[in-house]
C-alpha positions in Angstrom: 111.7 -207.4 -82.8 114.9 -208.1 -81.1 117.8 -205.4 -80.7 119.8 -207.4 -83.0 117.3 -207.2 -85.6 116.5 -203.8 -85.3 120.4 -203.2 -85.6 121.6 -200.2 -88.7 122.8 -202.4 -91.9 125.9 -200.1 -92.0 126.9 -201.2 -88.5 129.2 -204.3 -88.0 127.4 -206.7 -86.1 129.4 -208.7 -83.3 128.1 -211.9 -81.1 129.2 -212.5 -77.7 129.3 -216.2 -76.9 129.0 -217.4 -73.3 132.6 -218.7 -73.9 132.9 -215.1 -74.1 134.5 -215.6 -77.6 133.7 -212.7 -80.2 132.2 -213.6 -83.5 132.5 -211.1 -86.2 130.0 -212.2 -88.5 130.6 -210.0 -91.8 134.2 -211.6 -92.0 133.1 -214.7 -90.1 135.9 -215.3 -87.7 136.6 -214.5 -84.3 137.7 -211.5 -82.8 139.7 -209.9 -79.3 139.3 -207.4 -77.7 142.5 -205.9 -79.6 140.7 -206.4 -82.7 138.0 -204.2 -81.8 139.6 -201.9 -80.3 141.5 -201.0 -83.8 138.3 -201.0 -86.0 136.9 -198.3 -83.1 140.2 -196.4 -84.1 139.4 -197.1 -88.0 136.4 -195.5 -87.5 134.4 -198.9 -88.0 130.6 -199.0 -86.5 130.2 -202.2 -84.7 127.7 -203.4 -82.4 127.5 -206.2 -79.6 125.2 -208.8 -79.0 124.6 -211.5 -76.6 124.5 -214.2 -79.1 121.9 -216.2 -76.2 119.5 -213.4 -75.5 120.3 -211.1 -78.6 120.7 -208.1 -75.7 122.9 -205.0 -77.0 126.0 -205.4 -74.9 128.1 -202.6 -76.9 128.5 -200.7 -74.0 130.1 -203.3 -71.6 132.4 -204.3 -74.4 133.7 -200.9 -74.8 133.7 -200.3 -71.5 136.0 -203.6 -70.8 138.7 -201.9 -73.9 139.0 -199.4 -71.9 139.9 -200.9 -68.7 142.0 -203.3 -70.5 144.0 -200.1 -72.4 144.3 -198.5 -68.9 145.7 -201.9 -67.6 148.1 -201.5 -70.4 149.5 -198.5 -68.8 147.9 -196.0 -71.5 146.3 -193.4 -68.9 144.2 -191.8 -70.3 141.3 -191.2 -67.5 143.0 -189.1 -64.6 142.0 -190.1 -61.1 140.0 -187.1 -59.9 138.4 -187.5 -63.4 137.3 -191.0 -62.5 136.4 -190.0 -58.8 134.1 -186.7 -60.3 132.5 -189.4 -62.6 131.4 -191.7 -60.1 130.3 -188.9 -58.1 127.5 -188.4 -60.7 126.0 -191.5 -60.7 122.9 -191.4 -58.9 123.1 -188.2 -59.4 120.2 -185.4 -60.2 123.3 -184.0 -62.9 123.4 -187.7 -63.9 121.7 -187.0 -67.1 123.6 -184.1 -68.3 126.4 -185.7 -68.1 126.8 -188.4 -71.7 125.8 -185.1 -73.5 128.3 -183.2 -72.1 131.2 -185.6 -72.1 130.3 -186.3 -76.1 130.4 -182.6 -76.9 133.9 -182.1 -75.0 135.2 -184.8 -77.3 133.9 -184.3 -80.4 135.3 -180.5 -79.6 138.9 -182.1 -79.1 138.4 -184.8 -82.0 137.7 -181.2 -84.2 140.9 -179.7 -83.1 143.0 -182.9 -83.5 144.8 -182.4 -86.6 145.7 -178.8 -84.9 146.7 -179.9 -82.3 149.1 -182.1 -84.0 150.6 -179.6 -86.1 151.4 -177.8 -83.4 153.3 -180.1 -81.6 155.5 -180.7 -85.1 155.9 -177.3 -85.0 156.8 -177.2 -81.5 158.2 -180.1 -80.8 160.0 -180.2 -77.2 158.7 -176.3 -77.0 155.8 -177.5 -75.0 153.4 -174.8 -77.2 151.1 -177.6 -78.3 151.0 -179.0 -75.2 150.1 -175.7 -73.6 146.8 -175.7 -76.1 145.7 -178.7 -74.9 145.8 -178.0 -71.5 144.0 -174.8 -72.3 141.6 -176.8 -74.4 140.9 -178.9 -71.4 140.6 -176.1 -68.6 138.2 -174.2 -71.5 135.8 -177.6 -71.2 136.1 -178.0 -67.5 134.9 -174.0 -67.1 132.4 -174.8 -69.5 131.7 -178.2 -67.1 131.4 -176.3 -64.2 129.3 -173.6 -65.4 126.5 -175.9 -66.9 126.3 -178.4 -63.5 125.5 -174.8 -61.8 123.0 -173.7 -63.9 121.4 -176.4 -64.9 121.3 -178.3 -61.4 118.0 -178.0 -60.7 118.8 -177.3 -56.4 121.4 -174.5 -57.5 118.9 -171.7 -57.1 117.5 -173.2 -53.8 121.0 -173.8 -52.1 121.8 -177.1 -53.1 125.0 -178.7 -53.8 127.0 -179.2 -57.0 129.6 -182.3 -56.8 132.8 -181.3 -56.3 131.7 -177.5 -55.8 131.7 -175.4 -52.6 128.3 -175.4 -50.3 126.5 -172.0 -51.3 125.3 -169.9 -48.6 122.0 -170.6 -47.4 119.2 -167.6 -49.2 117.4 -165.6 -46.5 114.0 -167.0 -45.4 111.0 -165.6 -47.1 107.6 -166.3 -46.0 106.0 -164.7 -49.0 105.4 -166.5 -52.5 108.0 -163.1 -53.8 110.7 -165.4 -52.6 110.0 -168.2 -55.3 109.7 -165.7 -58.2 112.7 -163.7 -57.1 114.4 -167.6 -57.3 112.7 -168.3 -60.4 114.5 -164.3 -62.1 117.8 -165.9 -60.3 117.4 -169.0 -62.3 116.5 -167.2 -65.6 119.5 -165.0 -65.0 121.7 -167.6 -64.8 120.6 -169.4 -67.8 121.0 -166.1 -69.4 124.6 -165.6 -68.3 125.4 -169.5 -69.0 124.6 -169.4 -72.5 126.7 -165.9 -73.3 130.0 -167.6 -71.0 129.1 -171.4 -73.5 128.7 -168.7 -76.9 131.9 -167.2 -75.4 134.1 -170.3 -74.5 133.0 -172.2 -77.7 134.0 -169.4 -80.3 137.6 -169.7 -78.9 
């Protein structure tokens, strides 16, 4: 069965042609990028095909609104936000990282509506914009605390991206050294989780 096929019923189902056209075929008429870019804001589930090959292509095409917004002048991904990003590709953190970026947003896309009531409340006080930098500094804490337990090197020495070398761990020629690694690890985990519990009831 083809990804098209196998596609949810609730989901809006776009083609890609190789004219690159878009074909949106519950209203049967094509499409921009503009246009999808406003049913992602309207909270409309769409999906992308390769009308050719029937390949799911979503994530190119949302990839491409974005670098067409940014083009636009709407800045929304810092620089040392992009650079730390590309940093992680290849990786061994590689795979931590969707889960975490989807939990930081849906965090922020909980605390919207507050965070625009405060800025009507303090409008040209810079209060609301105080929270959302505090908001961010709380998810890059929480960032930075879950590449450095969960790397799976930290305990050994290795490197985090974007975080200082550790000090290389005494030698031990006894197998006490892994287990005393292994405690370190558990302790760590340990003290991750209370700092997350901590950081996510603020």
């Amino acid at each position: 069965m083809s990804e098209e096929k196998a596609a949810p019923q609730s989901a809006v189902v776009i083609k890609k042609y190789a004219n690159r056209r878009l074909y949106n075929t519950s209203t049967s008429t094509y499409v921009t990028l503009d246009d999808l870019s406003v049913m992602v804001k309207s909270g409309t589930d769409f999906l992308v095909y390769d009308a050719k090959t029937g390949e799911d292509i979503t994530r190119s095409v949302l990839t491409q609104i974005i670098f067409e917004e940014e083009n636009k002048g709407t800045n929304l991904l810092p620089i040392n936000f992009l650079r730390q990003l590309i940093r992680f590709y290849g990786d061994s953190m590689q795979a931590f990282v969707p889960g975490f970026l989807e939990f930081s947003l849906e965090n922020l896309g909980k605390e919207q509506e507050k965070l625009r009531a405060q800025m009507l409340e303090a409008w040209g006080g810079g209060d609301a914009f105080k929270s959302m930098q505090d908001h961010a500094q709380r998810n890059m804490a929480m960032f930075s605390e879950a590449m450095k337990v969960f790397n799976p090197f930290a305990a050994m020495g290795g490197a985090v991206p974007g975080a200082p070398a550790p000090a290389k761990p005494q030698q031990s020629g006894s197998a006490g050294g892994s287990r005393d690694d292994l405690q370190a690890l558990k302790d760590q985990l340990a003290a991750m989780q209370q700092k997350l519990d901590t950081l996510t009831s603020k």
